[in-house]
C-alpha positions as CSV (number, residue, x, y, z in Angstrom):
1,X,32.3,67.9,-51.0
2,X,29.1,69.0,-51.5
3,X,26.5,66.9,-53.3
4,X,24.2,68.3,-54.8
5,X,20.1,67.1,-55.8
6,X,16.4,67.9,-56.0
7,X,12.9,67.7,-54.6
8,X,8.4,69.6,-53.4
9,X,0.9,70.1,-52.6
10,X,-2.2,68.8,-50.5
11,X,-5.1,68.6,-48.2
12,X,-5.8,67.2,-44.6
13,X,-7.1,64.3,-42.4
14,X,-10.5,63.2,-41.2
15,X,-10.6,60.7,-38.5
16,X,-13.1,62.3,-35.4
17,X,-16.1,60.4,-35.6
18,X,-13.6,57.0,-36.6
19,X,-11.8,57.1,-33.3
20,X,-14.8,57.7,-31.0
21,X,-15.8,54.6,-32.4
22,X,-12.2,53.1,-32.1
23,X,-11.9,54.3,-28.3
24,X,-14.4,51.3,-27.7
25,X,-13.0,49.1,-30.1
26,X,-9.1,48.9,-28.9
27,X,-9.0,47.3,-25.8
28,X,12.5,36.4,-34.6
29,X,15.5,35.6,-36.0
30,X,15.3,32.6,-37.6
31,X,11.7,33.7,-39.5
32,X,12.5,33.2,-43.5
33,X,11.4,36.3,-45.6
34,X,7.6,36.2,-46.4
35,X,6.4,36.5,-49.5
36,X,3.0,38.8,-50.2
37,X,1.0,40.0,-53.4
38,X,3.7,42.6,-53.1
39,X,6.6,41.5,-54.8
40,X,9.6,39.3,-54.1
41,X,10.7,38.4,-50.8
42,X,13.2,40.7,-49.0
43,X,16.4,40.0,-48.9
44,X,19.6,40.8,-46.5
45,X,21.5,43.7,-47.8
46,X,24.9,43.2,-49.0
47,X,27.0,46.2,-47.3
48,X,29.7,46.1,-50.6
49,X,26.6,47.8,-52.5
50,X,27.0,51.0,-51.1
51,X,31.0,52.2,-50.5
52,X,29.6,55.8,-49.8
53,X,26.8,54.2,-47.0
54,X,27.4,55.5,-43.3
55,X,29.4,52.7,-41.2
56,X,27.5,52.5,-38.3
57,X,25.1,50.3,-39.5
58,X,23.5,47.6,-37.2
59,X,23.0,43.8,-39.0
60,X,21.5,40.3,-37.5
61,X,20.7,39.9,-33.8
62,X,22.2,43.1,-33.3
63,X,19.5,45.0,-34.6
64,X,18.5,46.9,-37.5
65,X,18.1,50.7,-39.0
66,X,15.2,51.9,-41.0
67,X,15.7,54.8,-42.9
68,X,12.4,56.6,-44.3
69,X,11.8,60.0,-46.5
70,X,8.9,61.9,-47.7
71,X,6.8,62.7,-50.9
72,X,8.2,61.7,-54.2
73,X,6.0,64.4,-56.7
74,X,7.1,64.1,-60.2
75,X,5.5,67.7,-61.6
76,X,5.9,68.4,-65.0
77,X,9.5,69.7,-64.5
78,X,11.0,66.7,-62.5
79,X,9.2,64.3,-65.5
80,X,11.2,67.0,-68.4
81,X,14.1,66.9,-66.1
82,X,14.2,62.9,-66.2
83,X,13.9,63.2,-70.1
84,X,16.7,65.1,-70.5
85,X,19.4,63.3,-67.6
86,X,18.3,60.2,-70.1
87,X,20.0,61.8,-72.8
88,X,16.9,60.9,-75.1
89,X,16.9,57.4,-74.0
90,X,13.4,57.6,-71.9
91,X,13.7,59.0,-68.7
92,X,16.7,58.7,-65.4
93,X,15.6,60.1,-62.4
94,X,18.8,58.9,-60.6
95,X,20.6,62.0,-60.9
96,X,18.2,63.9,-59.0
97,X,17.7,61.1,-56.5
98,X,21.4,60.8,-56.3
99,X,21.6,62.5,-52.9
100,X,19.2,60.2,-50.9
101,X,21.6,57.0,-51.9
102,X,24.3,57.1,-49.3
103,X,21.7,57.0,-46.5
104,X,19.0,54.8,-47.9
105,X,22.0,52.3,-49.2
106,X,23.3,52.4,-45.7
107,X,20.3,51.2,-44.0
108,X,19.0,48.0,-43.4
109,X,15.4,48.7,-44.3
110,X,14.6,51.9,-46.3
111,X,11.3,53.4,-46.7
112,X,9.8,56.0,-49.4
113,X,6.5,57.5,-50.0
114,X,5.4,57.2,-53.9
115,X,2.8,60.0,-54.2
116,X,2.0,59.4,-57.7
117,X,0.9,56.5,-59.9
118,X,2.6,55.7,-63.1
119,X,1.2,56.1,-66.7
120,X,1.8,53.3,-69.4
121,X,5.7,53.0,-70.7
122,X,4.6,55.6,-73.6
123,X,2.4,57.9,-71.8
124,X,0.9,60.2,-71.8
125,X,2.6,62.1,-68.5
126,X,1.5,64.3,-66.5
127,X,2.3,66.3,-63.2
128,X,-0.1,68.4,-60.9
129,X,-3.2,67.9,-60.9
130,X,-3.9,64.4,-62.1
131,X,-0.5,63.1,-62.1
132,X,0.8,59.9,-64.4
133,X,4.5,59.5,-63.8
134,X,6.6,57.5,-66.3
135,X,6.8,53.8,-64.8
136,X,11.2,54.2,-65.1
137,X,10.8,55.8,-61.6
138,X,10.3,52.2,-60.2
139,X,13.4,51.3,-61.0
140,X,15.2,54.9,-60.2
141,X,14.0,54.5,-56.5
142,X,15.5,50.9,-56.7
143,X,18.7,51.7,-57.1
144,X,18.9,54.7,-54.7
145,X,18.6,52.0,-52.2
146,X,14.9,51.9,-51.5
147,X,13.2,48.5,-50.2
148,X,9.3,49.4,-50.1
149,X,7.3,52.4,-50.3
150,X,4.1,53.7,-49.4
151,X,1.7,54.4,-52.1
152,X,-1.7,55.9,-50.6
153,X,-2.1,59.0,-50.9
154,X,-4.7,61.3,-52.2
155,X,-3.5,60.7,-55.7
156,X,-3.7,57.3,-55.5
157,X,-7.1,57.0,-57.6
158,X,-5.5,59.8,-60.0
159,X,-5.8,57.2,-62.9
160,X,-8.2,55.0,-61.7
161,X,-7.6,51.4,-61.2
162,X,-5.4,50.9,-64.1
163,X,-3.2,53.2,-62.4
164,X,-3.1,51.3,-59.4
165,X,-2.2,48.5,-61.5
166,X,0.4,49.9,-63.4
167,X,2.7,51.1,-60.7
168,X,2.5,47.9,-58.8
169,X,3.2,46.0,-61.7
170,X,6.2,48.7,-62.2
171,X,7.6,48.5,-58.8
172,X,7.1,44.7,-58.9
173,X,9.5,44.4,-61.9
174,X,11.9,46.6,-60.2
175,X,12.1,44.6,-56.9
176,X,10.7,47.3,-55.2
177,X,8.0,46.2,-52.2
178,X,4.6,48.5,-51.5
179,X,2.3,49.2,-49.4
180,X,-1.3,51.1,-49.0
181,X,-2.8,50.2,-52.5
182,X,-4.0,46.8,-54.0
183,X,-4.6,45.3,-57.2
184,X,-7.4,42.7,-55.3
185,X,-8.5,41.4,-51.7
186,X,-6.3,38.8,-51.5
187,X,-3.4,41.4,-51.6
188,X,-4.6,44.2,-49.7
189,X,-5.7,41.3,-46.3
190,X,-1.6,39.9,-46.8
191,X,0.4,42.3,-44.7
192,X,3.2,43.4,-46.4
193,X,6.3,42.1,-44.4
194,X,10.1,42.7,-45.1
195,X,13.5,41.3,-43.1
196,X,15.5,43.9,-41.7
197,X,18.9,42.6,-39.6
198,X,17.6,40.1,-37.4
199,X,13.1,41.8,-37.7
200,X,10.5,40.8,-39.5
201,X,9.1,44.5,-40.2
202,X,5.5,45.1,-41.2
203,X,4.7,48.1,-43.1
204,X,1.1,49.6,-43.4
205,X,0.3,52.6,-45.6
206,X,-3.2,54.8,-44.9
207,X,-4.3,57.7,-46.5
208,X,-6.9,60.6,-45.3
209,X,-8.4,60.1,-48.4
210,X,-8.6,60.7,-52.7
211,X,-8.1,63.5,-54.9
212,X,-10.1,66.7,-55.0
213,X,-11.5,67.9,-58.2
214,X,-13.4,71.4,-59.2
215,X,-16.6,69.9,-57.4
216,X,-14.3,70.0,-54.0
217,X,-15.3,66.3,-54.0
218,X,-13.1,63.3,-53.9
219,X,-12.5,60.7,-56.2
220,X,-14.8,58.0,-55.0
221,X,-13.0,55.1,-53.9
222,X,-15.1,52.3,-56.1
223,X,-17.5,50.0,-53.7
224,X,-17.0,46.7,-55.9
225,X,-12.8,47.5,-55.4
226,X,-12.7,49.2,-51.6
227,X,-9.3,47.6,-51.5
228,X,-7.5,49.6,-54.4
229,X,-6.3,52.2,-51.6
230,X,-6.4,51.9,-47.9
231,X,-8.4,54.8,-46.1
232,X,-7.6,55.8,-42.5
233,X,-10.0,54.3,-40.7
234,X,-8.1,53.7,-36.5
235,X,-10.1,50.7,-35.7
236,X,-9.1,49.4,-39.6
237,X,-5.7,50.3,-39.0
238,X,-5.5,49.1,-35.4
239,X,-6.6,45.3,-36.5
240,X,-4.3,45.3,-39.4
241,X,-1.5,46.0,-36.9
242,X,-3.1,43.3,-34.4
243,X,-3.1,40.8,-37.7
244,X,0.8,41.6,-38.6
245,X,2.2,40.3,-35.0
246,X,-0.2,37.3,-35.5
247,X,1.7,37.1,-39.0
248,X,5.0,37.2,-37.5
249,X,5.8,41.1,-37.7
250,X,8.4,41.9,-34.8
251,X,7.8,45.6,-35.5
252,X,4.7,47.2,-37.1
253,X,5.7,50.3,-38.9
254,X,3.0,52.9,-40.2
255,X,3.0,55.6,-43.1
256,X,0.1,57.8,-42.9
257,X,-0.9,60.4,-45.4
258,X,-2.4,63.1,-43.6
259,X,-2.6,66.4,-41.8
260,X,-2.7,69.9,-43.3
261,X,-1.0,71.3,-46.3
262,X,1.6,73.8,-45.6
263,X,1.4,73.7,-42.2
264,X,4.6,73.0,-39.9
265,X,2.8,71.9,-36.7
266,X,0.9,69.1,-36.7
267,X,-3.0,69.4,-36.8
268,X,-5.3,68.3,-34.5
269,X,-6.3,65.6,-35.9
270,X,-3.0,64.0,-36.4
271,X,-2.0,64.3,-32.5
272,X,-5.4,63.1,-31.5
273,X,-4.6,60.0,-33.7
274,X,-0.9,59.6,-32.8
275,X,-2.3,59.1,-29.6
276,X,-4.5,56.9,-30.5
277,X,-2.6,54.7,-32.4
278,X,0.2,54.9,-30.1
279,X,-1.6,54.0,-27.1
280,X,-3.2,50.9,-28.1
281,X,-1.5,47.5,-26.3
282,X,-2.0,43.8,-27.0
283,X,-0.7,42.0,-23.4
284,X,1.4,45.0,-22.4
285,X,3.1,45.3,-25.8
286,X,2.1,48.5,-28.3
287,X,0.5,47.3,-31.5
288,X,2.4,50.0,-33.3
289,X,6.1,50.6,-33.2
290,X,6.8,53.6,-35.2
291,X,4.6,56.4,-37.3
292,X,6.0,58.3,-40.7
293,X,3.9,60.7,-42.2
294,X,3.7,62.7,-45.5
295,X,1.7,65.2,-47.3
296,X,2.1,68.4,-45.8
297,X,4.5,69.2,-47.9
298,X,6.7,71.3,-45.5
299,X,8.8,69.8,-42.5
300,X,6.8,68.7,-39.5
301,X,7.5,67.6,-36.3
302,X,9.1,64.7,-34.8
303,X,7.9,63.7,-31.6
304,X,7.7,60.6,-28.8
305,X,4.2,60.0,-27.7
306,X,3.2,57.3,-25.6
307,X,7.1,55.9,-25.7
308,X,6.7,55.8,-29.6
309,X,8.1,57.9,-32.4
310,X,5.6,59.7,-34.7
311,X,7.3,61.6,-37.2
312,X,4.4,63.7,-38.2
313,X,5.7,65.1,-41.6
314,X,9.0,64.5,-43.6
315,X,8.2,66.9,-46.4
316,X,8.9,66.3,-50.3
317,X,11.6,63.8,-51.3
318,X,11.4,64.9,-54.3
319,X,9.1,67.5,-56.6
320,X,9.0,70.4,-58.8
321,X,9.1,74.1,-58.1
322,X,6.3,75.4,-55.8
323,X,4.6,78.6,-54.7
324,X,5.7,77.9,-51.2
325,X,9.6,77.8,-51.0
326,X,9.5,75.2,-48.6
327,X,7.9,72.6,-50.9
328,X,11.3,72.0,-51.9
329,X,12.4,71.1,-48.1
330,X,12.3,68.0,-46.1
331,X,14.2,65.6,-44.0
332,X,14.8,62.1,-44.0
333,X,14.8,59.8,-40.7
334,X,16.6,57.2,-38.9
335,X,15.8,54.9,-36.6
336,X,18.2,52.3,-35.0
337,X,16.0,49.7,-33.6
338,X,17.5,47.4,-30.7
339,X,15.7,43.6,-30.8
340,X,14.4,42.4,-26.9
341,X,15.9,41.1,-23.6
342,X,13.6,38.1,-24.2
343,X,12.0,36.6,-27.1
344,X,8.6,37.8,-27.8
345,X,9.9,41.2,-26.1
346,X,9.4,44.4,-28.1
347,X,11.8,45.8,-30.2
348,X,13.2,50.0,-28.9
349,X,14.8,52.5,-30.8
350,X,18.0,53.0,-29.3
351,X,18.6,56.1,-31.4
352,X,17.0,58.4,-33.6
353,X,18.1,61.1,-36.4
354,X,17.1,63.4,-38.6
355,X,19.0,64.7,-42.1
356,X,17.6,67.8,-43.8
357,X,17.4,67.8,-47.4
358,X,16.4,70.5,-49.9
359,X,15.5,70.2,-53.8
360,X,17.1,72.7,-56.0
361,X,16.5,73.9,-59.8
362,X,19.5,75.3,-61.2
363,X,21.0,74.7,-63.2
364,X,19.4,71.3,-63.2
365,X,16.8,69.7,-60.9
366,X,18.6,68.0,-57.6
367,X,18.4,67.1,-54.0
368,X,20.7,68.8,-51.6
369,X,21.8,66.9,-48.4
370,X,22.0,69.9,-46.2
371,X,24.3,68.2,-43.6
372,X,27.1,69.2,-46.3
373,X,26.9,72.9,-45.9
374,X,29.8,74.1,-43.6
375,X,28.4,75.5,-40.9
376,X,31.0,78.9,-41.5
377,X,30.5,81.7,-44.1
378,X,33.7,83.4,-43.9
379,X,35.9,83.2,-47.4
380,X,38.8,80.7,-45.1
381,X,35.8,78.4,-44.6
382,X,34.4,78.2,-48.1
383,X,37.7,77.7,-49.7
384,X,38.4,75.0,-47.5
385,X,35.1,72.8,-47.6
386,X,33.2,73.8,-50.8
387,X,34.8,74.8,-54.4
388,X,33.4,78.3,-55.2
389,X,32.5,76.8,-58.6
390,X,30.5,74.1,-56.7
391,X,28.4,76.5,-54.7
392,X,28.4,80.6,-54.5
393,X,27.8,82.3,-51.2
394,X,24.4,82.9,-52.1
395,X,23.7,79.4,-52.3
396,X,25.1,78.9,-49.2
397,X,23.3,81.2,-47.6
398,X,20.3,79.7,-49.1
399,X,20.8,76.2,-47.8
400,X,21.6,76.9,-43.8
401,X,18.3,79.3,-44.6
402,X,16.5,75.9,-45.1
403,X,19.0,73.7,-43.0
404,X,17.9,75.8,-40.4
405,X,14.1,76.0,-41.0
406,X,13.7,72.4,-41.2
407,X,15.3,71.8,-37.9
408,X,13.5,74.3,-36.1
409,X,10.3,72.5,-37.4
410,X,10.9,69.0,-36.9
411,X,12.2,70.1,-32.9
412,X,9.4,72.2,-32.5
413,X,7.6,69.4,-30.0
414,X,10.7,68.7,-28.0
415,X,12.3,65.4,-29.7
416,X,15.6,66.8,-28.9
417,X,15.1,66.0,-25.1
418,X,14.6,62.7,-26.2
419,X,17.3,61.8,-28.4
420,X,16.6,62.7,-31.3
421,X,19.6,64.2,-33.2
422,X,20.7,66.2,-36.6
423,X,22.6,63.7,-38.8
424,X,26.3,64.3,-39.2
């Protein structure tokens, strides 16, 4: 059967002068959970959580899977369509994450991207342009199945440092684990690190930079608090990987906010920095293991450089209705990670997927796992897979439209070749 869900702005990277500087600069098991400024240690997942999760799952010395999606943008209409799933009891944003659950429940280590920074429990909320979600989200994102999530981005400053506050504090009470904004020194130098099967996983968050206002300035990150949102910065980034392994980090993950709005192919400045990044060794073994980026807002490529994945752009998660249609379209990965031949070896990917997602808004706000669409139009082949009360032919049409869209986009540099694969 078809289920059915919703999701959907931003600007681009600067890094040239950063990694001509960088170019000079860049030459197990039985580990208990670490704790961090970050929230409570991470735990093993218990499989009986999820009875809808995929089976293939890999646990202990076996290896892991990481699952990871794009930008979570509460506009005005996701925030009024929260209101109302709560049936006047504050705000649920399950329903419309309801989608995302069987795969990031079915992973060992999931991983979102939390554009947005949370207002007080009463408000005020607001979407686009300053946005100030309601707090509940925390918790919403929680129970999809989500273990940590990126929050720089260029509205990461939106509410200044109290906002910063408040959604760490949020996601703190909801057990949820962050990365790429601080509320003080001590927490942005503790790398975030999380068990997943038998990995400690470190995950880094970076973003091009803050807001733009009217002036077609940015919001100026404040000198006395540089930590409240990590910049990209490749020699910064680099060392922070370099300071993970030294903290015990089998695999160093990295989400990077960057690239250019509405644009499918990755820009310049992201390949010259996926190269970069990917490149860089410490004693023969990369520093970083695996790059997920967001803010484009449209499905980007996935691609292997350097014997590493860089996923350049997932698209929204999750967000209101845009100008672009394909704000509303996006794709979620999967990586199954393998553990070494010998200890202190580095971890592979042994396989790699991709599920394509779209965001509806009728008659309410939801995400759409596209992998649900029969592939068939013909009446024989709707009346056997999908109700015609659940979706009309126009729908249909509409969703192997975007089904097919976002794979053309995230195979546009050649992933296919190798291994990467559509979700079944």
């Amino acid at each position: 059967m078809l289920r059915r869900r919703r999701q959907g702005q931003h600007r681009r990277a600067a890094v040239g002068c950063a990694l001509l500087l960088a170019a000079t600069a860049c030459a197990g098991p039985d580990q208990p959970p670490a704790t961090t400024g970050s929230g409570a240690p991470h735990t093993q997942r218990d499989s009986s959580r999820a009875p809808d999760a995929p089976e293939d799952r890999t646990n202990g010395r076996d290896g892991f899977t990481l699952v990871a999606s794009g930008d979570i943008l509460p506009h005005d209409a996701i925030i009024e369509q929260a209101r109302k799933d709560a049936d006047g009891q504050g705000f649920d944003f399950r329903p419309m994450l309801a989608a995302a659950r069987p795969l990031a429940h079915g992973a060992d280590l999931s991983i979102c991207h939390m554009e947005t920074v949370y207002a007080a429990t009463r408000g005020p909320f607001t979407g686009y342009p300053a946005f100030r979600t309601p707090p509940q989200i925390a918790g919403a994102i929680r129970d999809t199945g989500y273990d940590s999530c990126s929050t720089a981005s260029n509205h990461t400053l939106d509410a200044g440092p109290a906002g910063v506050t408040r959604t760490l504090n949020a996601m703190d009470a909801a057990g949820l684990r962050h990365s790429g904004s601080a509320r003080s020194a001590a927490e942005r130098a503790a790398p975030p690190l999380l068990r997943a099967g038998g990995a400690t996983v470190a995950h880094l968050a970076y973003t091009y930079g803050t807001n733009v206002g009217a002036d077609s300035r940015g919001i100026p990150l404040d000198a006395a608090r540089p930590w409240l949102v990590n910049r990209t910065d490749p020699v910064r980034i680099l060392e922070d990987a370099r300071a993970a392994r030294r903290a015990g980090a089998d695999v160093v993950v990295l989400s990077m906010h960057w690239g250019t709005e509405w644009q499918e192919q990755p820009d310049d400045e992201q390949l010259e920095l996926a190269r970069h990044l990917t490149s860089a060794r410490d004693g023969g073994r990369r520093v970083v293991d695996l790059i997920l980026g967001t803010h484009a807002h449209v499905p980007q490529a996935y691609e292997k450089v350097n014997g590493t994945w860089v996923v350049y752009g997932m698209g929204d998660q999750l967000a209101g209705e845009m100008s672009d249609p394909r704000g509303s379209m996006g794709s979620t990965a999967r990586f199954a990670f393998a553990p070494p031949s010998r200890r202190g070896g580095e971890w592979r990917v042994r396989a790699a997927e991709f599920t394509p997602h779209l965001v509806v808004g009728e008659p309410d706000f939801r995400l759409v796992d596209l992998t649900e669409v029969p592939e068939a139009s013909s009446d024989e082949a709707s009346s056997t897979e999908v109700s015609s009360t659940e979706v009309s032919s126009d729908e249909r049409a509409r969703y192997v439209r975007a089904r097919n869209l976002i794979t053309r986009a995230v195979l546009a540099r050649g992933a296919a070749k190798d291994g990467l694969r559509a979700s079944r």
